[in-house]
N, C-alpha and C positions, 0 to 999 in steps of 0.2 A: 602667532602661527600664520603661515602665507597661504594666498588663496589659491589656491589650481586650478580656481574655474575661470583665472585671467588665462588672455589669450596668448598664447607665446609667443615670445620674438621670433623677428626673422632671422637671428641667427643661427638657429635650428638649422640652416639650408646650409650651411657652411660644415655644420657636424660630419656628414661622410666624408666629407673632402678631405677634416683635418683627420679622420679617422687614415682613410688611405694615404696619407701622407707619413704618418707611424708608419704603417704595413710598407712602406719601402724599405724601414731601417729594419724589418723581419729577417732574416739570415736566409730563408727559403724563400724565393723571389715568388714560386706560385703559389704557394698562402698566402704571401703577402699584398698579392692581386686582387684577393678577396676581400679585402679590407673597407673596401666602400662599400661591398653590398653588407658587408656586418654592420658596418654603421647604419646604414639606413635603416636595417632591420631592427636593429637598438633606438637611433632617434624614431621610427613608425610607433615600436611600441610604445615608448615613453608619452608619444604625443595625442596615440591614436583617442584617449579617452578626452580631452582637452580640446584639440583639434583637427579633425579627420582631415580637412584639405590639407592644411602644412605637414600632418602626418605622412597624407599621400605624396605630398611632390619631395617630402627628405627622404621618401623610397626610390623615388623617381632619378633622381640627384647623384643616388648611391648606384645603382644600378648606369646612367648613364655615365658617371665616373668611369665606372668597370669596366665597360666597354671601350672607351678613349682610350686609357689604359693598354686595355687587350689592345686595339686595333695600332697604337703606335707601338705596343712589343713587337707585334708582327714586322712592321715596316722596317723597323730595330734590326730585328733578327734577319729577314728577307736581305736586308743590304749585306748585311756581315756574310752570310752564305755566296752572296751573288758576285762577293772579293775571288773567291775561289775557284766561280763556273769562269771567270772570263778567262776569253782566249787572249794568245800574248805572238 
């Protein structure tokens, strides 16, 4: 039987990422957005008994993911609109 009270890898910090990286191939692009804050919340819990700090920063991780995310949708989207405002 394995022990849990080792301390977990750092590959932990990678888990929301590879979560959000699924939620791109989601068919609803804005579920699919959320996909790194679920993972962190899945890696927090998983970790939070084992190790609070790692727990905390693969929330951290998830969440900043989500926003990189959101903030290059926007930029995304801003251009594609901004085809249509210019004058000719």
């Amino acid at each position: 039987m394995k022990d849990i009270s080792k301390k977990p890898s750092r590959l932990w910090y990678l888990f929301p990422i590879f979560i959000g990286i699924i939620g791109n191939f989601f068919p609803i692009a804005i579920i699919g957005g959320f996909f790194p804050i679920i993972g962190g919340v899945i890696g927090y819990l998983i970790l939070k008994d084992r190790d609070k700090k790692i727990a905390n920063r693969v929330l951290i991780i998830g969440i900043v993911y989500f926003v990189i995310i959101l903030f290059i949708s926007f930029l995304y989207i801003w251009g594609f609109f901004s085809i249509f405002s210019m004058k000719k």
